[in-house]
C-alpha positions, 0 to 999 in steps of 0.5 A, spaced: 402 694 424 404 687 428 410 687 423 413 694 425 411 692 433 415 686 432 421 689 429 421 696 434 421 691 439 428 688 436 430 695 435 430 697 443 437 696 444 438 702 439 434 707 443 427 710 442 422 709 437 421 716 434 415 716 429 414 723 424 408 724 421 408 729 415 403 729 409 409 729 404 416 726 405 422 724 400 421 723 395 418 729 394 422 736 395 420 741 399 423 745 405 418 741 410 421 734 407 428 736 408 427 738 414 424 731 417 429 728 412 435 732 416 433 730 423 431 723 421 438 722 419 441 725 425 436 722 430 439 715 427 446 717 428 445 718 435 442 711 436 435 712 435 429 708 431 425 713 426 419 711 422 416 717 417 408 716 416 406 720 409 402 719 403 402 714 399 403 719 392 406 726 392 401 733 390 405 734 385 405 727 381 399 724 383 399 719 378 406 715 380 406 710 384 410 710 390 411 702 394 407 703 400 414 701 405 421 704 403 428 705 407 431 711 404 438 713 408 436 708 414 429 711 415 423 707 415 418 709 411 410 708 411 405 710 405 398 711 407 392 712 402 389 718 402 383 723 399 381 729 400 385 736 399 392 736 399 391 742 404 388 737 408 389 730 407 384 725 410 389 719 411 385 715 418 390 709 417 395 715 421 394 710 427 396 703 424 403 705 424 403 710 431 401 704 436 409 703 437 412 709 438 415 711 445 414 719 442 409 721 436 412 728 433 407 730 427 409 736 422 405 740 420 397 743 422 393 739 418 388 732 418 394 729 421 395 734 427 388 734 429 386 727 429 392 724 433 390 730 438 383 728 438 385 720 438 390 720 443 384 717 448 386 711 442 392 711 441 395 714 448 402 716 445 406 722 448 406 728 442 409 733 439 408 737 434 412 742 429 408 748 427 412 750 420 408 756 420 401 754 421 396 754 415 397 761 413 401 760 407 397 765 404 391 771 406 385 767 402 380 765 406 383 769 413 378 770 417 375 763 417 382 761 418 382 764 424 376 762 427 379 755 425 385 756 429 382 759 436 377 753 436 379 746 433 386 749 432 386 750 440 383 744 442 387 739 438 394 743 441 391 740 449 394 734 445 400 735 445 406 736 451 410 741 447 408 744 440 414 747 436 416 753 433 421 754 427 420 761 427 418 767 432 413 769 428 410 763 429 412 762 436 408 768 438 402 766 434 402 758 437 404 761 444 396 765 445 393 758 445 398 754 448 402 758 452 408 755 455 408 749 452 410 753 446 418 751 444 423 755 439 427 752 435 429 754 429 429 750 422 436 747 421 439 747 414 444 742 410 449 748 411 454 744 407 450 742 400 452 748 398 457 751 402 461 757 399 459 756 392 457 762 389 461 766 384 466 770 388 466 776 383 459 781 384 455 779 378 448 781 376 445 773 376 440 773 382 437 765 384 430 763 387 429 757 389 422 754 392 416 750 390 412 753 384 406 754 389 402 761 388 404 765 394 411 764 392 409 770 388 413 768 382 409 773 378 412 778 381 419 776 381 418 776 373 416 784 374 422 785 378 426 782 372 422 786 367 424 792 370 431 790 371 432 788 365 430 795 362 436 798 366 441 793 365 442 787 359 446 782 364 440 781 370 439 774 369 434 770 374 434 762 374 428 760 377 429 753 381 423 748 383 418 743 382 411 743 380 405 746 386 400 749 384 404 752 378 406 748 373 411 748 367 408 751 361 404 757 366 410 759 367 414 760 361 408 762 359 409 768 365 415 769 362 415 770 355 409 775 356 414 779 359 419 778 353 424 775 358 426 770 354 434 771 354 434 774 361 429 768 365 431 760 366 427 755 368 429 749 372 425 744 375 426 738 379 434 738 378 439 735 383 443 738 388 449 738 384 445 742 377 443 747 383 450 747 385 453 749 378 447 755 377 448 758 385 457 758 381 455 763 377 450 768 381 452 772 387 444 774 389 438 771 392 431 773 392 424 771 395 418 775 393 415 770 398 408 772 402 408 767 407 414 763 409 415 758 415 421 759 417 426 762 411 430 755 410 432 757 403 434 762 405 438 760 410 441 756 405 442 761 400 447 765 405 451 758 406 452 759 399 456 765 399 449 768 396 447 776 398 439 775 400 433 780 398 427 777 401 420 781 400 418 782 407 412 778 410 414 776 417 418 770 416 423 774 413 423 780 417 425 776 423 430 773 419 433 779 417 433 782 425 437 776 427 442 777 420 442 784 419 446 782 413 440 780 409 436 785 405 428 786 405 424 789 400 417 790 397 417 786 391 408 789 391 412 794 388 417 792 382 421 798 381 422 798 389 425 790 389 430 793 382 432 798 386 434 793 393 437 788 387 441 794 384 444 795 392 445 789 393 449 788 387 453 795 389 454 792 395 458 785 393 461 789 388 465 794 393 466 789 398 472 785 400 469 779 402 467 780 409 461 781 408 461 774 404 464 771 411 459 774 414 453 771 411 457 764 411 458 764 419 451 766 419 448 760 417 453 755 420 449 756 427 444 753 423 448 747 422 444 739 423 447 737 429 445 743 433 438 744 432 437 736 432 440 736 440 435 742 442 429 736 438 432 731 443 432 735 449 424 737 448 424 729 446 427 727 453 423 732 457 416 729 453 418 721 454 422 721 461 418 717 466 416 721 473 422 721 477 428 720 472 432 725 470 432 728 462 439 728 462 439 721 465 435 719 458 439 723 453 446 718 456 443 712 455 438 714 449 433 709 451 426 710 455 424 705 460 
């Protein structure tokens, strides 16, 4: 802790200490990852001093080692043992690395979350948190989740100035426990890794991209598949990710009990540029998702040039009021799904490109550099001494 006091103190000049605690971080691949990935490296470009506190190992790879300090893009990078779930990891030694800060922005509803709120006595830093949709990725366990939420949830958010929302559902949510302290700003998404690369022609290729984890649904994808390919021969889907609460050989197993073989591939752990290459050769996006956040890969999906038919959990049904572009189905159902996939086919087949243009205009709202100022905003409101003005802060980058 001296150490990184020490080495704040040289870095004043350079604007405020910004600390991100977040359960998992680079480099683990995640949309929550990317996320604090993304507005770290903007908030270094504007002058700031970023730190990301996170685990010492990844879910998914719990036996590889990770060093317990790392600068990855100019990012400090602090790993601190953990146990427990990975749902809720226990990683008390959170508050040796915040004692520094001028601001603390946690990620996430967890141990993190919770304990900061209840030692900010301790610690005394101004907070924020990003909800990322809570903890209701999936219905298990709802009703205690709920009693959870509207009792420690509701206590530990007294803790911060300001939680912030990436989607409306979630702003609705978080608003009946902390009302106007409650902050809208949508995901950002690295709308340029795969700017306009989908196939410019209609092709039956459908892409999904996220972690391998239950609630994605993947099983109802492959029923989807299933009914697609008994319509058509040419439907393929890539599936793209890595390990969760899946893993490889359960997958293909999913698979092969459909006899899908020829018509389904798998992709796990793959760079940017191989995703690039498989998203060149599809026209569709499809998420059987029963929880999302926020939608970020969608958001990236249409960046890319993709048509998305999403399932229509809540996430996704305020994407689409937003984007009227986008397609919504109930993959619950697999000949239903078929058929909005076969529409959404048909309707890239007689389109002349506008709608491909709308969907890219779409997702450049969504560009880094603008969801990044509305962070900062929030950030000047929270660290600005009584008697200064916000914008006074944001001019001169630096906190008294």
């Amino acid at each position: 802790m001296t150490s990184a006091i020490a080495d704040n103190q040289a870095n004043k000049q350079a604007g405020p200490l910004i600390v991100h605690v977040v359960r998992q971080f680079l480099p683990n691949k995640g949309g929550l990852e990317d996320v604090v990935a993304n507005l770290c490296r903007q908030l270094i470009s504007r002058g700031y001093h970023v730190r990301v506190v996170t685990c010492d190992s990844l879910f998914s790879d719990p036996g590889r080692q990770l060093p317990p300090t790392e600068t990855i893009d100019g990012i400090e990078v602090v790993r601190i043992p953990w146990s427990g779930s990975s749902r809720y990891p226990l990683a008390p030694q959170v508050f040796r690395h915040v004692a520094d800060a001028d601001l603390v922005h946690v990620h996430a509803v967890d141990f993190f979350f919770d304990a900061l709120a209840w030692g900010k006595l301790m610690h005394g830093r101004p907070m924020v948190a990003t909800t990322h949709g809570g903890f209701f990725h999936t219905p298990k366990y709802a009703a205690i989740k709920k009693v959870w939420f509207n009792t420690a949830t509701r206590l530990s958010a007294l803790g911060y100035n300001y939680l912030i929302c990436c989607s409306q559902s979630d702003a609705r949510l978080f608003s009946n426990i902390a009302r106007n302290r409650v902050r809208l700003i949508e995901n950002g998404a690295d709308v340029s890794k795969f700017a306009n690369c989908a196939a410019l022609e209609a092709r039956r290729r459908i892409v999904t991209i996220g972690r391998f984890s239950v609630n994605k649904r993947l099983d109802r994808m492959l029923d989807v598949m299933k009914a697609l390919a008994a319509r058509h021969a040419d439907w393929h889907l890539d599936i793209i990710g890595a390990v969760s609460d899946l893993d490889q050989p359960t997958l293909e197993k999913e698979i092969a009990a459909r006899g899908l073989e020829r018509n389904v591939s798998l992709h796990v752990a793959i760079d940017d540029g191989s995703i690039r290459n498989i998203i060149a050769r599809a026209s569709l996006f499809a998420s059987a998702s029963e929880y999302e956040g926020f939608g970020l890969v969608a958001i990236e999906a249409m960046s890319a040039g993709l048509l998305p038919v999403l399932n229509a959990n809540d996430a996704y049904k305020a994407l689409a009021e937003t984007h009227p572009a986008l397609m919504l189905s109930d993959f619950s159902d697999p000949e239903t799904a078929a058929d909005t996939l076969t529409a959404a086919f048909e309707r890239l087949e007689a389109d002349d490109l506008s709608l491909r243009q709308e969907l890219l205009s779409d997702a450049r709202a969504y560009a880094w550099d603008e969801v990044a100022q509305r962070y900062m905003d929030v950030y000047a409101e929270t660290i600005t001494p009584k008697g200064k003005s916000p914008q006074l802060l944001r001019q001169r980058g630096q906190v008294a």
